[in-house]
C-alpha positions as CSV (number, residue, x, y, z in Angstrom):
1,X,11.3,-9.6,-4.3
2,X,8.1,-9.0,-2.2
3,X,4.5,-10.1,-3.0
4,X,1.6,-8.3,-1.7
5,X,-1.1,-10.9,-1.4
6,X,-3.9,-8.4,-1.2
7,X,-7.8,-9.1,-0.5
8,X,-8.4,-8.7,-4.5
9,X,-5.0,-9.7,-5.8
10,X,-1.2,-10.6,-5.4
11,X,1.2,-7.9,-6.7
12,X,4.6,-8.9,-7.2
13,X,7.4,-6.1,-6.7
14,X,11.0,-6.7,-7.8
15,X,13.7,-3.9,-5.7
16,X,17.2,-3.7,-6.5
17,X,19.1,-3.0,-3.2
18,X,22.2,-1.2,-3.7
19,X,25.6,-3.1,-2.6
20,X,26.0,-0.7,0.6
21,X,23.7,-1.3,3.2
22,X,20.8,1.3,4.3
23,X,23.0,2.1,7.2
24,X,21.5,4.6,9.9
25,X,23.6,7.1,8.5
26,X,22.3,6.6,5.1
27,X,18.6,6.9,5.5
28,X,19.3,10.1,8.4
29,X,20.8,12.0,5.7
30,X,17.8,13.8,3.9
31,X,19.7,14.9,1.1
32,X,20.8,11.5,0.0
33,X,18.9,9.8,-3.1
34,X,16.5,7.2,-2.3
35,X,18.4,5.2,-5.3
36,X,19.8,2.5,-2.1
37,X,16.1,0.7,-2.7
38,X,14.9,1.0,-6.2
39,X,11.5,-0.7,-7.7
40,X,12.6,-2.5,-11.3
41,X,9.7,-4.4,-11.9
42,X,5.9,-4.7,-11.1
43,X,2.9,-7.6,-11.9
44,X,-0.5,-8.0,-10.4
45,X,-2.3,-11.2,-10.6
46,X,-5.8,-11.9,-9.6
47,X,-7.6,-12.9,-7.4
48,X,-6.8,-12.6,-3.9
49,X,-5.0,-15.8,-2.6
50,X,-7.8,-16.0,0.2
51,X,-10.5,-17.0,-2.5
52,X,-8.6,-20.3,-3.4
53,X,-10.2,-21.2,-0.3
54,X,-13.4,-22.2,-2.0
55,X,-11.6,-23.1,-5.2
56,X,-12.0,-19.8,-6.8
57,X,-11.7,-19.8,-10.7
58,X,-10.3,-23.3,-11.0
59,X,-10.2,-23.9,-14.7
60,X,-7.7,-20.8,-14.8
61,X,-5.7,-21.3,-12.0
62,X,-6.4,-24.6,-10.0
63,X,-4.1,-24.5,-7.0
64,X,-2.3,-21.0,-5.9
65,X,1.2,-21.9,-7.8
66,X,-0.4,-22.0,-10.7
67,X,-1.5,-18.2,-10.4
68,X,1.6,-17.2,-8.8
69,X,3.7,-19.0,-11.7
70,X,2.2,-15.7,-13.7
71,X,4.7,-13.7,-11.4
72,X,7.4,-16.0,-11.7
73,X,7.7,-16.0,-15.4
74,X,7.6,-12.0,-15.1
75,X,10.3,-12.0,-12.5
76,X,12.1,-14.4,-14.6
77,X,12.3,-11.8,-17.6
78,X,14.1,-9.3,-15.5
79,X,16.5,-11.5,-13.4
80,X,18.9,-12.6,-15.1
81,X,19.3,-16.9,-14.1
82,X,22.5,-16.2,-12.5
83,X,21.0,-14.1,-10.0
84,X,17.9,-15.9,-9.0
85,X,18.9,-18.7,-6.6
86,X,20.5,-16.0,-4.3
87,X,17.6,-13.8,-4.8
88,X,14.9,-13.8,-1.9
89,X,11.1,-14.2,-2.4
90,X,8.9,-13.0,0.5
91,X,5.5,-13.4,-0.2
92,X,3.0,-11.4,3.1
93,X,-0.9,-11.6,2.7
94,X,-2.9,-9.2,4.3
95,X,-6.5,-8.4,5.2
96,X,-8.0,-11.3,3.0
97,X,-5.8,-13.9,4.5
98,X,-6.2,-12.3,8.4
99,X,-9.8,-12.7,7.8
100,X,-9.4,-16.8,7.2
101,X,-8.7,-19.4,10.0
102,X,-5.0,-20.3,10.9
103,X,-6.1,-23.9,9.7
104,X,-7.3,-22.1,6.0
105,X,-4.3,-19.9,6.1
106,X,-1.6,-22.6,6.2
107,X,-3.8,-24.8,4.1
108,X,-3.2,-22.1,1.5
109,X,0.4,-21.2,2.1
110,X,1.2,-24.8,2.4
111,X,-0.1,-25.6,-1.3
112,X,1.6,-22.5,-2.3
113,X,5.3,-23.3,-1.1
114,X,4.9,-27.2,-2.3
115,X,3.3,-25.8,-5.8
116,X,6.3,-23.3,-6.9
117,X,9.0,-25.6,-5.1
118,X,8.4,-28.4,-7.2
119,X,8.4,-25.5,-10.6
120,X,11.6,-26.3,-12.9
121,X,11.3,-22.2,-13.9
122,X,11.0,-21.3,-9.9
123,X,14.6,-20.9,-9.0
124,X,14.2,-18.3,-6.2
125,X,14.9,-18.6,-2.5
126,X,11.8,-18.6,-0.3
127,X,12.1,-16.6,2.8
128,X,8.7,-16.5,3.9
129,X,5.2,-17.2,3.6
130,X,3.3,-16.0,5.8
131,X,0.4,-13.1,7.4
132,X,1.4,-9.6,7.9
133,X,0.3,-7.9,10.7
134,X,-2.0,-4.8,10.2
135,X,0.2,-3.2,12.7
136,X,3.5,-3.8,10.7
137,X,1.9,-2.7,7.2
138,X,0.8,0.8,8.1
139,X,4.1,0.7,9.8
140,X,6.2,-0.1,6.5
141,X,4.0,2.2,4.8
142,X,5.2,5.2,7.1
143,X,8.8,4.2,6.9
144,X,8.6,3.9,2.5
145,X,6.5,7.3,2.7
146,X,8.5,9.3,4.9
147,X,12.0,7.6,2.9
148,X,10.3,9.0,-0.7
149,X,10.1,12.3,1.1
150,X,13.5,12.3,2.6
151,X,12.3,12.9,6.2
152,X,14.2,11.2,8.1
153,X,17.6,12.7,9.9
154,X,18.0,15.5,12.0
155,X,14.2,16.3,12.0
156,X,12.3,15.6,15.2
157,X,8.5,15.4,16.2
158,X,8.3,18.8,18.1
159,X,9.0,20.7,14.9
160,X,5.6,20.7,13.2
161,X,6.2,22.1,10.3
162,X,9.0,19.2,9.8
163,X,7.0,16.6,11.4
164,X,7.2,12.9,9.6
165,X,4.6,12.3,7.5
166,X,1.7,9.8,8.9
167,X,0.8,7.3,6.0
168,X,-2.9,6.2,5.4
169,X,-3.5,3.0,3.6
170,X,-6.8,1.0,2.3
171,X,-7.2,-1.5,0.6
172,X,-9.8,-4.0,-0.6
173,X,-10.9,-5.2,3.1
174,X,-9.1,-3.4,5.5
175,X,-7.3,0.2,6.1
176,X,-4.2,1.2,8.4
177,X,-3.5,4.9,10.0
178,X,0.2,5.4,10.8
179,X,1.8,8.4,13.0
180,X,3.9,10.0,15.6
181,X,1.3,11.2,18.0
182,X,3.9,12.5,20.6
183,X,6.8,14.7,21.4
184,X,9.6,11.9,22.6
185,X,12.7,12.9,20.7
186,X,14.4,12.4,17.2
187,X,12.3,11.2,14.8
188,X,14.3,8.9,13.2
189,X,15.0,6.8,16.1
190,X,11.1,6.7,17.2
191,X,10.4,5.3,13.7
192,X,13.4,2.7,13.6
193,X,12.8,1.4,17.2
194,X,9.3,1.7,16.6
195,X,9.0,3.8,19.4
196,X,6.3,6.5,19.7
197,X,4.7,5.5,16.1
198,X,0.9,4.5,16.7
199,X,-0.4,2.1,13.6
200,X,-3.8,0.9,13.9
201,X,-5.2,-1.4,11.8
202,X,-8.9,-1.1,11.0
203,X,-11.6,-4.1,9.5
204,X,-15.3,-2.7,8.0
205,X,-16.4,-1.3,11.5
206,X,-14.4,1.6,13.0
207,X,-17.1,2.7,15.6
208,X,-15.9,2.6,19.1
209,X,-11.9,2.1,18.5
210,X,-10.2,5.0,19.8
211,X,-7.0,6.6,19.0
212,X,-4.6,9.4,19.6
213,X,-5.3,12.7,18.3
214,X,-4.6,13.2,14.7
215,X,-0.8,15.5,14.5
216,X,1.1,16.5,11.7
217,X,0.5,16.0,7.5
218,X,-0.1,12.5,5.7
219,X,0.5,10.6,2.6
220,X,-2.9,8.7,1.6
221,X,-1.8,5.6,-0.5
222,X,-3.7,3.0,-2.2
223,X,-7.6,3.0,-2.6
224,X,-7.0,6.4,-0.9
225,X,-5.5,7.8,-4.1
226,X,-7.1,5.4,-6.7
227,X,-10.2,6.1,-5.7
228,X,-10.0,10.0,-5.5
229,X,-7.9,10.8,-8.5
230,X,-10.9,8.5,-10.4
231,X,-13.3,11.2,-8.5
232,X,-11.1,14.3,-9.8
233,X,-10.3,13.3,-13.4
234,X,-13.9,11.8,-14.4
235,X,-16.1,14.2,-12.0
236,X,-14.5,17.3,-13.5
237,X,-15.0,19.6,-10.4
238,X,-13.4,22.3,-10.3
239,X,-12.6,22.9,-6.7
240,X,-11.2,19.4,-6.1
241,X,-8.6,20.3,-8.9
242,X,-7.2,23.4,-8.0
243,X,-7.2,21.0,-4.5
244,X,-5.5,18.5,-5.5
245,X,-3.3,16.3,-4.3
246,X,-4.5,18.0,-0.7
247,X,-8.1,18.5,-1.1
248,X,-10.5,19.5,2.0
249,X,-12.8,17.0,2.9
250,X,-15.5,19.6,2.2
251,X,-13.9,19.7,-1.7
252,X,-14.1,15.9,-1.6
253,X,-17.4,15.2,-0.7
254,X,-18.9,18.6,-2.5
255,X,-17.3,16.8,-5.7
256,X,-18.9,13.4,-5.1
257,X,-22.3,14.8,-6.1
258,X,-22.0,15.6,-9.2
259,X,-19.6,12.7,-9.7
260,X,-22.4,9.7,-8.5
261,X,-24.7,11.9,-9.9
262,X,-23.4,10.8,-14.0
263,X,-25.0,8.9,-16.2
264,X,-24.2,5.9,-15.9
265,X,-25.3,4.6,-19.3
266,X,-22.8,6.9,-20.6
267,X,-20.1,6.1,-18.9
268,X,-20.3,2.4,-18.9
269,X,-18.7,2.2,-22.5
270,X,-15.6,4.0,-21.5
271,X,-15.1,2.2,-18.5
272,X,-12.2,0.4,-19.3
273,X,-10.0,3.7,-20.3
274,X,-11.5,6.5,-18.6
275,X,-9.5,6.4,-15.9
276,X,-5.8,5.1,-15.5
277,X,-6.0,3.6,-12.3
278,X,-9.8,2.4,-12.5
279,X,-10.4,-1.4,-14.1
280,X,-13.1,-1.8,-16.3
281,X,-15.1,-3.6,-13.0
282,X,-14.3,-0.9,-10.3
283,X,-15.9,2.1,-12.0
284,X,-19.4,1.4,-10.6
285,X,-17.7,1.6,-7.0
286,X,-15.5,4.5,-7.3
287,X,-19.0,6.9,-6.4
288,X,-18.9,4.6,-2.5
289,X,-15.3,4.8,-1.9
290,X,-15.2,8.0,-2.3
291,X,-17.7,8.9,0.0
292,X,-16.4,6.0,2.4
293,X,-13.1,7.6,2.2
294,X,-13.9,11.3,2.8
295,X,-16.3,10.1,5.4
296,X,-14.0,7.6,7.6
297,X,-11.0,10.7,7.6
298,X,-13.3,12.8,8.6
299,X,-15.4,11.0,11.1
300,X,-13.9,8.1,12.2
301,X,-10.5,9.6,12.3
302,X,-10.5,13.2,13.1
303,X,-9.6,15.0,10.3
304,X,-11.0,18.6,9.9
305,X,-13.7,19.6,6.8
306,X,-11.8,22.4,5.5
307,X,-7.9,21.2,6.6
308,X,-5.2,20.4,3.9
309,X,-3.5,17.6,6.0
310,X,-3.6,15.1,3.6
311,X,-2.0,14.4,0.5
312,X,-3.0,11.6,-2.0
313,X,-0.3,10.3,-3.7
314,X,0.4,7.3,-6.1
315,X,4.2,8.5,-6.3
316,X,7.2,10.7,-4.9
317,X,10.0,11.8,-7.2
318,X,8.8,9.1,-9.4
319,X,8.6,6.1,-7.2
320,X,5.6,4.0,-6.2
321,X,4.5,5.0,-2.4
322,X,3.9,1.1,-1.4
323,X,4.4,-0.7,1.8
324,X,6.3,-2.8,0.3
325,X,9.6,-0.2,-0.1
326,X,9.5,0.3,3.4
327,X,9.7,-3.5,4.4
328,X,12.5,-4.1,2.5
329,X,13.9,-1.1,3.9
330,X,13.5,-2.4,7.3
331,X,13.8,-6.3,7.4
332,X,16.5,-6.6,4.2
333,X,18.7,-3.3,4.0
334,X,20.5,-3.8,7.5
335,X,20.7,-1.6,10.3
């Protein structure tokens, strides 16, 4: 089990990891099924551990266990008791946390790991605690993307039109480009030894940080995809449509006028189904993050106006694109 401890929330995900290892052999072969790491469960509890902090909604949940006990009881309705003691929790917070003091962070975590340990229902085996780096996310996120897509194997970065797949992530506070930038051999061995990948992690100000030039397609996860499939379904246009998933950014921002130019009056009463992966509070910000979005890929990163290089995805084949997949991939499947 893995918990993202996001900026805006904690989202637990429970994988089931098939008995043989994710051997080399398994993830070159890119016709084998991605069933060796499966997602059985999902939860998402709010807020972001960062806020408890300042004591953030303390008549609901007054310490951090007391939130994360939420996840526990939905973990405990799909594990059966036998299997929980030898069944790992790894719980990683990103932005929000990175943004607090070492002294706030292990203030948190500390209250965290005392809370649940001392649980009757918690009957999992802690493996860590702890602050991901940016780096390592957008990492994760490449290896989970280009897993989904069965890329890895015998392909290698001088083939462009079999290149890996760079992954793009955002999320409440904070945004990660991933990608093989050169020509240095097989790709699956750059991405396992980390070789040759460049991830960047990026805070609210990208001005001034440079990068290699942007090669090959990507898969935009996250607020990338939340925010613009909101965009497409609610703004109607036409263009970003027969676009979609790989719009331009021409299409994107040509779509954002009419979109943040709605009523809101009307659309305020429907804001709670009018979009599947919009909550009732983050209508009123989708009209922003689209613009943010279409603007920092073009922009800040590099991407061109009327290109197709990127592909916003919630799924693959029916699984979750999450950087979550790809850590457990890496740290728990073996080599």
């Amino acid at each position: 089990m893995v918990v993202d401890a996001g900026s805006t929330g904690s989202r637990l995900f429970i994988y089931d990891i098939s008995d043989r290892d994710i051997s080399d052999r398994d993830i070159s072969d890119r016709g084998s099924s991605d069933a060796t790491v499966v997602k059985v469960g999902s939860i998402k509890t709010t807020p972001g551990l960062s806020c408890f902090i300042h004591g953030c909604n303390p008549e609901k949940y007054p310490t951090p266990s007391d939130q994360y006990m939420k996840l526990v009881r939905y973990a405990n309705s799909i594990i059966p008791p036998e299997y929980r003691p030898s069944t790992d929790l790894t719980i990683l917070a990103t932005a929000g946390m990175r943004m607090l003091s070492e002294e706030d962070q292990n203030s948190i975590y500390s209250s965290l790991l005392s809370g649940l340990s001392s649980e009757p229902d918690f009957q999992y085996s802690i493996t860590s605690i702890s602050t991901l780096r940016g780096d390592l996310e957008g990492y994760y996120g490449l290896v989970s993307s280009n897993h989904l897509l069965h890329y890895f194997g015998e392909l290698t970065t001088h083939k462009d039109g079999y290149r890996p797949h760079g992954s793009l992530d955002m999320g409440g506070s904070s945004t990660q480009i991933t990608f093989l930038p050169g020509d240095r051999g097989p790709a699956i061995d750059l991405i396992r030894e980390r070789s040759g990948v460049f991830a960047n992690l990026y805070f609210i100000d990208i001005d001034g940080i440079r990068h290699p030039k942007i090669r090959g397609r990507f898969i935009a996860m996250s607020l990338y995809f939340f925010a613009l499939d909101c965009l497409r379904v609610v703004g109607g246009d036409r263009q970003l449509a027969e676009g979609w998933p790989r719009p331009t950014m021409n299409e994107v921002l040509k779509a954002t006028e009419g979109f943040c130019g709605m009523d809101w009056g009307e659309l305020e009463p429907q804001k709670s189904t009018i979009h599947q992966w919009t909550r009732d509070w983050g209508l009123e910000h989708r009209c922003f993050e689209a613009v943010y979005i279409a603007t920092v890929l073009r922009d800040a990163y590099g991407f061109e106006e009327d290109g197709r290089r990127v592909q916003f995805r919630f799924d693959i084949g029916g699984e979750e694109v999450e950087w979550t997949r790809g850590m457990v991939m890496v740290e728990k499947g073996g080599k």
